[in-house]
PAKETI-150469 format. One line per 8 residues: number of its first residue (from 1); for each residue x, y, z of C-alpha. Coordinates in Angstrom, 2 decimals. Layout:
residues N
NUM = X Y Z; ...
end
This chain:
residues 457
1 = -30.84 14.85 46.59; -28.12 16.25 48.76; -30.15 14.28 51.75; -29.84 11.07 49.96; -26.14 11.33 49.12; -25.68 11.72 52.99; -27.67 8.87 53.75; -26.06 6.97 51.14
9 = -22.73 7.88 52.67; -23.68 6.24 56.16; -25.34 3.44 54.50; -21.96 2.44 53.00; -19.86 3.42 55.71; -21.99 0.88 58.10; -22.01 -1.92 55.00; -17.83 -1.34 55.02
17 = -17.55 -1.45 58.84; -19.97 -4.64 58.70; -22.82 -2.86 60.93; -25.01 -5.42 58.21; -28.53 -4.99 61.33; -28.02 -1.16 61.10; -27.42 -0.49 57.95; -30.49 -2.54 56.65
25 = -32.59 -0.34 59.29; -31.26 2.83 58.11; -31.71 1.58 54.71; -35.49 1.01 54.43; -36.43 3.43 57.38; -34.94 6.58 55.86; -32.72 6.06 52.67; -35.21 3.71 50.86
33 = -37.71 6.16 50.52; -35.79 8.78 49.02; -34.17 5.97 46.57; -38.22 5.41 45.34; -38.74 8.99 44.70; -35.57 9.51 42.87; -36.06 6.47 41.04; -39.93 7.05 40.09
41 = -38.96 10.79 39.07; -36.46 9.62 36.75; -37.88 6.17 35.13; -41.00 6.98 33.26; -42.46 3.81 31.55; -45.06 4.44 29.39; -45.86 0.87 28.11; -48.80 -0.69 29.91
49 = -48.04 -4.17 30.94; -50.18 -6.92 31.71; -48.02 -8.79 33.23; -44.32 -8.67 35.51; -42.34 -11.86 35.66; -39.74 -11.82 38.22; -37.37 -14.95 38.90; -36.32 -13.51 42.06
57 = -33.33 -13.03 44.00; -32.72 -12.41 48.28; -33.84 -9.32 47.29; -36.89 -7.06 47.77; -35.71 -3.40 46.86; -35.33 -3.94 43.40; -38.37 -5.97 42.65; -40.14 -2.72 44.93
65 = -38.74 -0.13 42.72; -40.33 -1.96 39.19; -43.62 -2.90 40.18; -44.07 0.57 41.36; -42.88 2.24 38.28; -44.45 -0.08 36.01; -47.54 -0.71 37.98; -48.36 -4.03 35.79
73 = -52.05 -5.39 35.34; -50.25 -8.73 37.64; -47.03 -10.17 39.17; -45.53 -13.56 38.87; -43.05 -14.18 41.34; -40.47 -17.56 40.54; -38.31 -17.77 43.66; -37.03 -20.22 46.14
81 = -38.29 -20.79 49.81; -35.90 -18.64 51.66; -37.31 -15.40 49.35; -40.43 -16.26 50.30; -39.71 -16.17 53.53; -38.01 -13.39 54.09; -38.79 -10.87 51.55; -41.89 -11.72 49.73
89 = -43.96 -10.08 52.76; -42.00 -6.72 52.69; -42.62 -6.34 48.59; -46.39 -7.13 48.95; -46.21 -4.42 51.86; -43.98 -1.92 50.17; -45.82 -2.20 46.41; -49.33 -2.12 47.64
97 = -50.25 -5.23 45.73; -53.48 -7.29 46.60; -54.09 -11.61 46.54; -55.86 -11.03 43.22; -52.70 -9.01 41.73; -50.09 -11.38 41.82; -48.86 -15.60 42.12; -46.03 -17.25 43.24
105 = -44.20 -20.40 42.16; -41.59 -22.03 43.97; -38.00 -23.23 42.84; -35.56 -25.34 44.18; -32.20 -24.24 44.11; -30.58 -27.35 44.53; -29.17 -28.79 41.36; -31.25 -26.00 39.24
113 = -30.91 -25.49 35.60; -32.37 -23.91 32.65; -35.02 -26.47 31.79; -36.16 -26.04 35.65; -37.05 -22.19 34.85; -38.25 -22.67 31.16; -40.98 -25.60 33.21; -42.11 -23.35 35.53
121 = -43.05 -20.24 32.82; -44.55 -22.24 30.10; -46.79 -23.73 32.79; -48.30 -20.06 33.01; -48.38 -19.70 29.41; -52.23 -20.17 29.20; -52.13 -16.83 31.66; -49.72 -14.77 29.66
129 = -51.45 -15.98 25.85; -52.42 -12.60 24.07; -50.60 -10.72 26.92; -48.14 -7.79 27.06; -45.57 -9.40 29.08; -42.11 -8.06 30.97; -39.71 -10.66 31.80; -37.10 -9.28 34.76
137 = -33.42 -10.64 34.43; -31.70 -8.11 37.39; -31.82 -10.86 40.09; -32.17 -14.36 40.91; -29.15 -17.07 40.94; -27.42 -16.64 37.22; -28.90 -19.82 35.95; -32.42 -18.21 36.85
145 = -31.63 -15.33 34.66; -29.89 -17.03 32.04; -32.92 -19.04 31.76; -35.44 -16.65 32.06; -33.66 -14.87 29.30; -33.81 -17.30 26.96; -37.79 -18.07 27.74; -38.49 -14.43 27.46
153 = -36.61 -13.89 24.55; -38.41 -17.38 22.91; -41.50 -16.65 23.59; -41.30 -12.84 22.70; -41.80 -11.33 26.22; -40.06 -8.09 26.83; -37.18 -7.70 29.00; -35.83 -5.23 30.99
161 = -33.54 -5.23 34.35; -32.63 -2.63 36.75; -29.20 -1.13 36.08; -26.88 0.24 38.81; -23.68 2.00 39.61; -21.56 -1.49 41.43; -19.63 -1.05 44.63; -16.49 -3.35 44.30
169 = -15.24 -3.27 47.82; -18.71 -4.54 49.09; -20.06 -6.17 46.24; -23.13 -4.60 46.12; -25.03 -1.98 44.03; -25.26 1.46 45.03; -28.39 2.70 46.27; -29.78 5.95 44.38
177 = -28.03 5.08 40.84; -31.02 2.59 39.81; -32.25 2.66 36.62; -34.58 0.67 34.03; -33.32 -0.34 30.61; -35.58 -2.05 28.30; -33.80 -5.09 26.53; -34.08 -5.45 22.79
185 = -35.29 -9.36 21.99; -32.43 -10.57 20.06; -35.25 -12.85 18.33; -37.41 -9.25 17.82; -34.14 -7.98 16.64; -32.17 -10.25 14.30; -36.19 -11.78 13.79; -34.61 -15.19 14.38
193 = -38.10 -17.36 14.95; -39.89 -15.61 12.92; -37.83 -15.50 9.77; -37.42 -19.61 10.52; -41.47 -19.60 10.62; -41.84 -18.00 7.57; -39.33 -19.99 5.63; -41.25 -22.89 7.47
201 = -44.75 -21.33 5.98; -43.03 -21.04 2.36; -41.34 -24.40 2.24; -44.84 -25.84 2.83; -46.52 -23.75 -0.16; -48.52 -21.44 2.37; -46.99 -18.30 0.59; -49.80 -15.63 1.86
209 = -48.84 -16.77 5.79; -44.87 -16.46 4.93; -46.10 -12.86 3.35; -47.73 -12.07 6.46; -44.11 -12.99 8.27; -41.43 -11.46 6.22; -43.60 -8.03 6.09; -43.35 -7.89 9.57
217 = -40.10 -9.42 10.23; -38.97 -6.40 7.89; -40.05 -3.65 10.21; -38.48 -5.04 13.23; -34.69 -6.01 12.09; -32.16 -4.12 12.33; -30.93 -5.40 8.51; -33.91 -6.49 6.70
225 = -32.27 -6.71 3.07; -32.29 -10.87 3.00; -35.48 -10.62 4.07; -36.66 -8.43 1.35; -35.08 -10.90 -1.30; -37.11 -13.83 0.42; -40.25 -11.78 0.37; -40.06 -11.50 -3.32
233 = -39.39 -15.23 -3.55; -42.23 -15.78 -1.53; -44.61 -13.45 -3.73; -43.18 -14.69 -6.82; -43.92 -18.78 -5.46; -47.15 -17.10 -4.57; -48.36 -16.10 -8.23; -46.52 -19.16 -9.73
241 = -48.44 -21.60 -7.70; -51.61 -19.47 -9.54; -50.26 -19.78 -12.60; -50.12 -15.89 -12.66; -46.38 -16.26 -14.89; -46.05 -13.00 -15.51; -46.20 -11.99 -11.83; -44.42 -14.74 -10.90
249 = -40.89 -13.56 -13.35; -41.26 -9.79 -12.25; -41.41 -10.46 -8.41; -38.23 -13.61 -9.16; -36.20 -11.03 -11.37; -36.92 -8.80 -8.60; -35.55 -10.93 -5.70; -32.61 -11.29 -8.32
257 = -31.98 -7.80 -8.53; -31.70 -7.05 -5.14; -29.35 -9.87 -4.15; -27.06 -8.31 -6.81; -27.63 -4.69 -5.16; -26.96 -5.81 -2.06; -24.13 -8.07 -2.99; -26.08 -10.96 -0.93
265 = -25.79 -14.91 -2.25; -28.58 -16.13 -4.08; -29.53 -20.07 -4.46; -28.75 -20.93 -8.00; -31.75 -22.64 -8.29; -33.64 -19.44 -8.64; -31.68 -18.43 -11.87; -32.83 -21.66 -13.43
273 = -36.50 -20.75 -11.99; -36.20 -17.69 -13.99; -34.92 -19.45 -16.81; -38.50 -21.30 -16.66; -40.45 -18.56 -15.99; -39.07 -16.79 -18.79; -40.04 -18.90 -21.21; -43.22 -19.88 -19.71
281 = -44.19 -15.95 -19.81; -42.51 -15.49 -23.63; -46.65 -14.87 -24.55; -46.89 -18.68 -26.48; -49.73 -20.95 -26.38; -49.55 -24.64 -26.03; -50.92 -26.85 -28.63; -50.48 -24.93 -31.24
289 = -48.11 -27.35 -32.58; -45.17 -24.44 -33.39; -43.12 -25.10 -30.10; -43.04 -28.23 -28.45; -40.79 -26.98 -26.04; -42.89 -24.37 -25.09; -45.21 -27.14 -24.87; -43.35 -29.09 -22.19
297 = -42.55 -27.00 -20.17; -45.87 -26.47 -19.55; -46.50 -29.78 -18.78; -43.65 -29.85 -16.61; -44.78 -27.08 -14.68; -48.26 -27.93 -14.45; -46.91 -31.77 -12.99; -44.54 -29.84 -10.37
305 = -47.32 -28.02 -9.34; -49.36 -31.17 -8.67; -46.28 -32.02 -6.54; -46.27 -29.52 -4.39; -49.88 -30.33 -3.61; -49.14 -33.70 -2.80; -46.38 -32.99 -0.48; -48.89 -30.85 1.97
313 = -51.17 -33.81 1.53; -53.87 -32.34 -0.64; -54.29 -35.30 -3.00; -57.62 -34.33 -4.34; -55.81 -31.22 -5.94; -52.95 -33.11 -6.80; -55.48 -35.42 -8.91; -56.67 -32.69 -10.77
321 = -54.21 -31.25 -12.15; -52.78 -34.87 -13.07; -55.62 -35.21 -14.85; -54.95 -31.99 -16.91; -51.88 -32.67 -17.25; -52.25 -36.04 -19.14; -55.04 -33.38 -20.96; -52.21 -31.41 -21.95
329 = -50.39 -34.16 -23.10; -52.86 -35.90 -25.40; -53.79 -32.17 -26.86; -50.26 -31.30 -27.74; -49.83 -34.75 -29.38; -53.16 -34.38 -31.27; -52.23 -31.12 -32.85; -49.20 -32.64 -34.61
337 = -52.27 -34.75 -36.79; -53.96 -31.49 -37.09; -56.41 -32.69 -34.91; -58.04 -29.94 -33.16; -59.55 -31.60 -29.78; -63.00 -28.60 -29.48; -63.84 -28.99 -33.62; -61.86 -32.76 -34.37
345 = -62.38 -33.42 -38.02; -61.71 -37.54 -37.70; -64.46 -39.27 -39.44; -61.49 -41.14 -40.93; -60.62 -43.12 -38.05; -64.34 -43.76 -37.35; -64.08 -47.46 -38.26; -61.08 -48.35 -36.42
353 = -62.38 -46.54 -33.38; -65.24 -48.60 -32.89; -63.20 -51.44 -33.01; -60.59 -49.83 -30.33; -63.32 -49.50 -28.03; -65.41 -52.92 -28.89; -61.90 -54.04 -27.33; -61.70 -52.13 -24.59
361 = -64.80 -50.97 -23.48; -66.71 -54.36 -24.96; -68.67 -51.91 -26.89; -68.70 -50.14 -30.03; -68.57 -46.32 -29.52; -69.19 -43.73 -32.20; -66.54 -40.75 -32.79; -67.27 -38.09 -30.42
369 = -68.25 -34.70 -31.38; -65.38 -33.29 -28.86; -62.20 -35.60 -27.68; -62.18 -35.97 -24.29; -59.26 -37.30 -22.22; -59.39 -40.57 -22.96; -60.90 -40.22 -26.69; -57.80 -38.50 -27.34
377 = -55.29 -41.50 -26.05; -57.65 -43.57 -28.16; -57.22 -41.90 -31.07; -53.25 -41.68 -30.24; -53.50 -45.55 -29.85; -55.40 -45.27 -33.30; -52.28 -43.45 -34.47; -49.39 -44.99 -33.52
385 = -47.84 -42.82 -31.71; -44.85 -42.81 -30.04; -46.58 -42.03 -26.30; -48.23 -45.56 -26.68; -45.77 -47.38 -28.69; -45.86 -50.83 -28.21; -49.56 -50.51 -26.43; -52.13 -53.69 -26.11
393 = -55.49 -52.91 -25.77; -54.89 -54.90 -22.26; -52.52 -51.54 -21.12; -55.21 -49.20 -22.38; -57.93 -50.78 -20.54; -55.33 -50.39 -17.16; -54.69 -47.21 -17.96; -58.15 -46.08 -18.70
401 = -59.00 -47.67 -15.19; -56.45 -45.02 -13.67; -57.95 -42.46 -15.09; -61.44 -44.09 -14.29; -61.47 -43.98 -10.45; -60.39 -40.05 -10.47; -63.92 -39.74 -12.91; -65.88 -41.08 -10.21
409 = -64.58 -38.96 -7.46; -65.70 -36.22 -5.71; -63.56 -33.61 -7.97; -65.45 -35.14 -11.34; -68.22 -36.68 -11.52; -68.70 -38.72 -7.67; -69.11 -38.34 -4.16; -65.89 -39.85 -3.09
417 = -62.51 -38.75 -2.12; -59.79 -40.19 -4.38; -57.64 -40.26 -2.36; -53.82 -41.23 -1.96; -53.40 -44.35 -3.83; -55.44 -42.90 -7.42; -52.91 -39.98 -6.98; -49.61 -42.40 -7.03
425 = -51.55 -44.17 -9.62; -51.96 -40.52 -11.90; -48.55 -39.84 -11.05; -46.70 -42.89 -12.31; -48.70 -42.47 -15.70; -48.19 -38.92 -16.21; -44.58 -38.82 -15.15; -43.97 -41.74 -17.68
433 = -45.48 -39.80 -20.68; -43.44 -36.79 -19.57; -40.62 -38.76 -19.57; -41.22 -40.27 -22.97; -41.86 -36.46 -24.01; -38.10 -35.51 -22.60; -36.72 -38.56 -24.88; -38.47 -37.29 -27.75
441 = -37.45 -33.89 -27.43; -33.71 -34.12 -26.37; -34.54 -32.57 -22.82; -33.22 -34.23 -19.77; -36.57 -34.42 -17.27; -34.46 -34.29 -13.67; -33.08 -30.74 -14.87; -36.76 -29.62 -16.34
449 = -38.54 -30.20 -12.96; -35.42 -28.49 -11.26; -36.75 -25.61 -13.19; -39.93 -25.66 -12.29; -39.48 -26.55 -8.73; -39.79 -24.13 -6.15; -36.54 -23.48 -3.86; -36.19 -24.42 -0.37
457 = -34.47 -21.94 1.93
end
């Protein structure tokens, strides 16, 4: 040590004098050496790393001094002409490294920015995919590191540079005081991309991917309490879009909770999701004729559930739950005749049901021994009621049509996809009934589908 403080000595004495030809030789002939031991001694790096990117400076000792300590699986060197030709050689010398352990790219300086770098690196991305990688920011011109930086830090490399006590008088570092510090990703840290790719994966109904996220976003923030609150939203979407209510309110109250312990905003939104899921987990059962609120809602959630299947394009499921939604509907109309749709005591209406569907079908059917979907709209034509008020036989048949082409699809009873234009077809029906329901019951339908409609963050 006492030999390289000497050295160092000289070396600065000949850099202040401007001796710049014998300093450099007395630098890498006998003070460089010692410099590498020191530094090697004292910078232990345990992480194995496939690859080293260095956007290089007119530099060599520094790049010497990492690749030897962390002896990565390969090098990329990013640096202009004049590095290549006058220091490249002496690193590939110095570090040992064969053809087969490293690349090069070339940069212009000339009118260089950020995009130039960020080009270069994601043209290597194929190389570095499912890689440990270790982005250098010591050297290079400052747009270099600035933009290497910022492609590290986007594309979750790790970052480090080579620290150093700073000479003022000659503007330059001083030789022996090297060390490595490891950069924290302020993406790994704050969990910037991530947390936007999980809200990403949960605004698009893919709640087990956005689990995936926020579970691991948690462990790698420095403050993961808002995270914690959107992981319960996410779990409780998760179970809701199941139908698993009971889940659903626990995980929402939950969220709700810790926004309150933690004195962090909440959408409001969520308090009128609880509000829903409240009632839809108060233990009722629909069609039973006691609670036609109870009833709607259920209607209304099973419809916003469709919705969120047709936003992520999956019409066929959208369809389906249509379809038992306009179930629903006819059931919990039925029961107010004391008609029970598995054991339907109507022999009464047998007449005038022939003649409903001698008009619509051109046949004459006989009562059915269980009410379908569209038995039970007949028999709600049959009865006046205020869903079909003002009805022709003409609307039925349309209606029945609607309801016709999802029958002969793939998801009932045919071979073909449905497709887009049955599902805007369901829609319109179902959300007019709903809407006629909401009339009937006093309930405004834009604030019962805000209920049951999950919040965007």
């Amino acid at each position: 040590m006492q030999e390289l403080n000497v050295l160092r000595d000289n070396w600065l004495q000949l850099i202040r004098k401007g001796s710049y030809g014998e300093a450099d030789e007395l630098f890498w002939n006998r003070l460089f050496p010692l410099v590498e031991r020191n530094f090697l001694e004292k910078n232990k790096v345990n992480t194995a790393y496939d690859w080293l990117v260095l956007p290089c400076g007119l530099e060599a000792s520094y790049y010497i001094l990492l690749i030897k300590a962390l002896k990565p699986g390969r090098v990329y060197f990013l640096g202009t002409e004049e590095f290549y030709s006058n220091y490249l050689d002496k690193i590939i010398e110095r570090t040992g490294l064969k053809p087969s352990q490293y690349i090069t790219d070339k940069i212009d300086y000339d009118e260089l920015d950020i995009a130039d770098v960020y080009e270069k690196i994601r043209r290597k991305l194929d190389l570095f995919l499912g890689k440990k990688i270790l982005m250098d920011l010591t050297r290079g011109k400052r747009i270099m590191s600035v933009g290497a930086g910022i492609v590290g830090a986007f594309f979750g490399f790790d970052l480090v540079y080579l620290d150093e006590a700073w000479a003022d008088d000659i503007k330059r570092g001083i030789p022996g005081t090297e060390k490595i510090v490891m950069v924290r990703n302020p993406f790994d840290v704050f969990g910037d991309l991530e947390l936007r790719e999980a809200r990403d994966f949960l605004n698009h109904h893919n709640y087990g991917a956005a689990l995936a996220l926020y579970k691991r976003i948690k462990l790698k923030i420095l403050d993961p309490r808002s995270v914690e609150i959107e992981e319960s939203i996410s779990e409780s979407y998760m179970h809701w879009n199941s139908f698993n209510f009971k889940a659903a309110y626990l995980k929402m109250k939950n969220a709700v909770s810790k926004a309150e312990q933690y004195n962090i905003k909440i959408n409001n939104e969520i308090l009128k999701n609880i509000k829903a899921l409240e009632l839809l987990n108060s233990g009722q059962k629909p069609d039973d004729g006691k609670n036609t609120t109870f009833d709607l809602h259920v209607v209304v959630d099973l419809y916003a559930n469709a919705m969120r299947k047709s936003e992520i394009g999956l019409f066929e499921d959208a369809i389906s739950r249509l379809y038992r939604v306009l179930e629903l509907i006819s059931q919990s109309r039925l029961v107010h005749y004391n008609i029970d749709t598995h054991t339907p005591e109507i022999n009464k209406y047998s007449e005038e049901y022939k003649l409903f569907t001698k008009e619509v079908y051109g046949f004459e059917k006989e009562l059915p021994a269980e009410i379908g979907l569209k038995d039970g709209y007949a028999l709600l034509f049959i009865l006046k009621d205020y869903l079909l008020e003002h009805y022709t036989f003409h609307e039925m048949q349309q209606m029945f049509g609607v309801i016709r082409a999802r029958d002969m699809s793939i998801i009932a009873h045919g071979l073909q996809l449905a497709g887009e234009k049955v599902f805007v077809n369901m829609n319109n029906l179902a959300r007019m009934f709903i809407q006629r329901m909401c009339v009937k019951e006093g309930k405004n339908f834009n604030e019962l589908m805000q209920e049951h409609t999950f919040v965007k963050l």
